[in-house]
Structures are given as structure tokens and as C-alpha cells.
C-alpha positions in Angstrom: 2.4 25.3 14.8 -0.9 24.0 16.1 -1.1 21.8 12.7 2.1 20.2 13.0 1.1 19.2 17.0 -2.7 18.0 16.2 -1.0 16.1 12.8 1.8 14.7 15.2 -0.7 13.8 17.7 -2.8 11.6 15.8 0.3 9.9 14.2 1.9 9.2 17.4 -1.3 7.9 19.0 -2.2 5.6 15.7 1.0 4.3 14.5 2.2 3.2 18.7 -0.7 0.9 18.5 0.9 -0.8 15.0 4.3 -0.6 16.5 3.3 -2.1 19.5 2.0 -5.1 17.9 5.0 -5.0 15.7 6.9 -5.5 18.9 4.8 -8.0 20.2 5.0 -10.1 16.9 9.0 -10.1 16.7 9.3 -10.7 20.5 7.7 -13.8 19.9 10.7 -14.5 17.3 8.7 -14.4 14.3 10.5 -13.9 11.2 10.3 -9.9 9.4 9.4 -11.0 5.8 5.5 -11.0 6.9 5.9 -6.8 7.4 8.4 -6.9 4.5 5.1 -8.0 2.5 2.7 -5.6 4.1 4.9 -2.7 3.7 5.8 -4.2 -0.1 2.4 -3.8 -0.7 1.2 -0.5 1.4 4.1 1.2 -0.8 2.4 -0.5 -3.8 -1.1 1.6 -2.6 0.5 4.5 -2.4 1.4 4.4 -6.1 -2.3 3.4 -7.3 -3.2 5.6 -10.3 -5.8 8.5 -9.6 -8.5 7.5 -11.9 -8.9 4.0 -9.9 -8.6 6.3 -6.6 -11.2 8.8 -7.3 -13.5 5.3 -8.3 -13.4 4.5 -4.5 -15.1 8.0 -3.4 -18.1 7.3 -1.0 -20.0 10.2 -3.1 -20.4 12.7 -5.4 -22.8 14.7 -2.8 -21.2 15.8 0.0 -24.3 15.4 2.2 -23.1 11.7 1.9 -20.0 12.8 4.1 -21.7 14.9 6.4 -23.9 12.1 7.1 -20.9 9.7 8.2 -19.9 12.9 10.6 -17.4 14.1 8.5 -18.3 17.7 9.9 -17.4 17.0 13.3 -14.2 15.1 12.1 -13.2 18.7 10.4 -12.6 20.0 14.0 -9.8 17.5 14.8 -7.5 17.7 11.9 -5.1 19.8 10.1 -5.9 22.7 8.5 -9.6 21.9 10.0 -12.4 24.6 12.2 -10.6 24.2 15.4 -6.8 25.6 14.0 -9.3 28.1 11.9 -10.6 29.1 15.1 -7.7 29.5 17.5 -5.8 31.5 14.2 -9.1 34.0 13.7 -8.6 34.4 17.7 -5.2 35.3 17.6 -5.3 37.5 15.0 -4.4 35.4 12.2 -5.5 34.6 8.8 -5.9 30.8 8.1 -7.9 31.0 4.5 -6.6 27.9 3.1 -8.1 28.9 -0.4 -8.3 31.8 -1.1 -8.9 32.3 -5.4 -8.2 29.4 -8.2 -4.4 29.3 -7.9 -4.5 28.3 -4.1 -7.5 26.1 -5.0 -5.5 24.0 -7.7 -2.4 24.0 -4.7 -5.0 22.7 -2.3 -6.3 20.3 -4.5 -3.1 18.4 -5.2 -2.0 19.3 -1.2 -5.1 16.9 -0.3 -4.5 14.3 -3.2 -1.5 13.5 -1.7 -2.8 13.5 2.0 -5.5 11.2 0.5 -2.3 8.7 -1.3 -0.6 8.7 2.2 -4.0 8.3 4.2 -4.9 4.7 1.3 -1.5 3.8 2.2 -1.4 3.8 6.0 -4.7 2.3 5.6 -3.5 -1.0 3.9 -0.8 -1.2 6.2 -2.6 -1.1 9.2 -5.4 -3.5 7.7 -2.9 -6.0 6.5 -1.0 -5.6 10.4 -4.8 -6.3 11.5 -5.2 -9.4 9.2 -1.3 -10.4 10.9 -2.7 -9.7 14.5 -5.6 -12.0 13.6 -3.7 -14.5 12.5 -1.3 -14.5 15.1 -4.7 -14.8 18.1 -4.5 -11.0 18.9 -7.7 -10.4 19.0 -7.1 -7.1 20.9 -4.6 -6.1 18.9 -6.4 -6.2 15.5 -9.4 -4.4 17.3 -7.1 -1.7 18.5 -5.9 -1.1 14.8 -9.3 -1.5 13.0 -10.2 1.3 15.7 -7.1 3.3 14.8 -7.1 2.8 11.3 -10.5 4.5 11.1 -9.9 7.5 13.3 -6.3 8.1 11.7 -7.3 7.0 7.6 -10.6 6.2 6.9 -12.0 9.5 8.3 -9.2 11.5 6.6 -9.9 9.7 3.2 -13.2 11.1 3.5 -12.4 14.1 4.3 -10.1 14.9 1.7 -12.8 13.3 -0.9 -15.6 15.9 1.2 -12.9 18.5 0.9 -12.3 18.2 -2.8 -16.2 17.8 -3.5 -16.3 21.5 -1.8 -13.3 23.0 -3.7 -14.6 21.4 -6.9 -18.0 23.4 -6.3 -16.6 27.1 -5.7 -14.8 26.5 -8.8 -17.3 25.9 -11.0 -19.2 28.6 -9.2 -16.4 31.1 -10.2 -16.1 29.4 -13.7 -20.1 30.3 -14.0 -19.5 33.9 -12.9 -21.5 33.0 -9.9 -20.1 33.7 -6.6 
């Protein structure tokens, strides 16, 4: 339950800044094929194939990520330290992974957070570019903000997250535990 409310959160928070300039923009009686295009082409990003997504990791070290503060973005997401936490406190498991099958499940789990995460991130940097262009200079400041709280941060992390997975496998593959 507490991951549906922290991932509903951060949606609700990020996406009613987009909306609201949405709003703004046809107010102003502007015509709908400018977001036809965006989304057109945020749909288009969710659809890129794997090998050119895994060429736009930050690292192959995940001190890289840590660095960036990854670590402390862990606390505020789904599945992160802070549902782990208040689970372990109640009483409850929350091992995400737990041998190699739940590892493989996790893996593709987070590939496809990681597709939705590039996708919301071309639409709200294209909505950006349209709030520019339009003189909302707020606006697009208010999205570049919530576009790296709500997707750059997550891509990360599911890049950090696969790093880590990646490594206990091998470790298992090598009999080493």
C-alpha cells in the first residue's frame, strides 16, 4: 500500500505542473496538434530499442550514481529504504530479490520503469521547450525541476539498481556469495 501512495504522490505532484501548463496553453486558444506532436513522439521514446537505451547509462560503476545522490533518492521511491523500513517495522518481509528467478523478474520490472521514466521525460522536456516558446519562463522551470525529481532521478536509479542486481548475479554465477 505504502508504494502505490509514495508512486501516486510523485505522479500527482509532477504531472499537475505539466497539466497545468497544458491548461494555460489551451486557454490561450492555441491549437492541440503542438501536444499531439509531443505525445507522438514521447510514445515514440517509449518504444526505443534496449541496446540504444542501455548506451545512455551514466556508468558502469555504481559509485558514479551514488555520487549524483542516488542513495538518498532510494528513500523516496517505490520499493526503496523507507517502504523497506516501515515493512521490517511492521512485521513484514519486503526482499524485493530474493534468488535468480526474482532477480530476472526484477530486472525486466525496472526495465520497464526505466521505458516509462525516458518517456515522461521527453514529454515533459518537449512541454518545457513549448512553455519556452510560448514566454513561460516559470513554467518550463517548474517542469525542468519536476522532470528531474520525477524521471531523471528514477532513470538513474533503475540503471544503479540494475548495476547492483547485475553484481549479486555474477557473484552467485562465481559461487561467491
Amino acid at each position: 500500500m505504502l508504494n502505490q501512495l509514495i508512486n501516486v504522490l510523485w505522479t500527482i505532484v509532477s504531472f499537475s505542473v505539466v497539466g497545468c501548463y497544458w491548461g494555460m496553453y489551451f486557454a490561450e486558444k492555441r491549437t492541440g496538434f503542438m501536444l499531439y506532436v509531443i505525445v507522438f513522439v514521447s510514445v515514440i521514446a517509449f518504444h526505443v530499442p534496449a541496446k540504444l537505451i542501455s548506451a545512455l547509462n551514466l556508468s558502469s560503476n555504481t559509485r558514479a550514481y551514488e555520487r549524483v545522490g542516488i542513495r538518498a533518492m532510494r528513500w523516496l521511491v517505490q520499493d526503496g529504504m523507507l517502504v523497506s523500513r516501515v515493512n521490517r517495522y511492521m512485521g513484514k518481509s519486503h526482499r524485493t530479490v530474493r534468488n535468480r528467478q526474482d532477480a530476472g523478474s526484477y530486472l525486466v520490472k525496472i526495465a520497464m520503469q526505466e521505458r516509462f521514466h525516458y518517456s515522461c521525460f521527453v514529454f515533459f522536456t518537449l512541454s518545457s521547450f513549448s512553455a519556452l516558446s510560448t514566454g513561460k519562463m516559470g513554467m518550463a522551470l517548474l517542469m525542468t525541476v519536476s522532470n528531474i525529481i520525477y524521471n531523471l532521478y528514477p532513470i538513474l536509479l533503475q540503471q544503479y539498481n540494475r548495476l547492483r542486481i547485475k553484481r549479486v548475479l555474477s557473484r552467485l554465477e562465481n559461487g561467491r556469495h
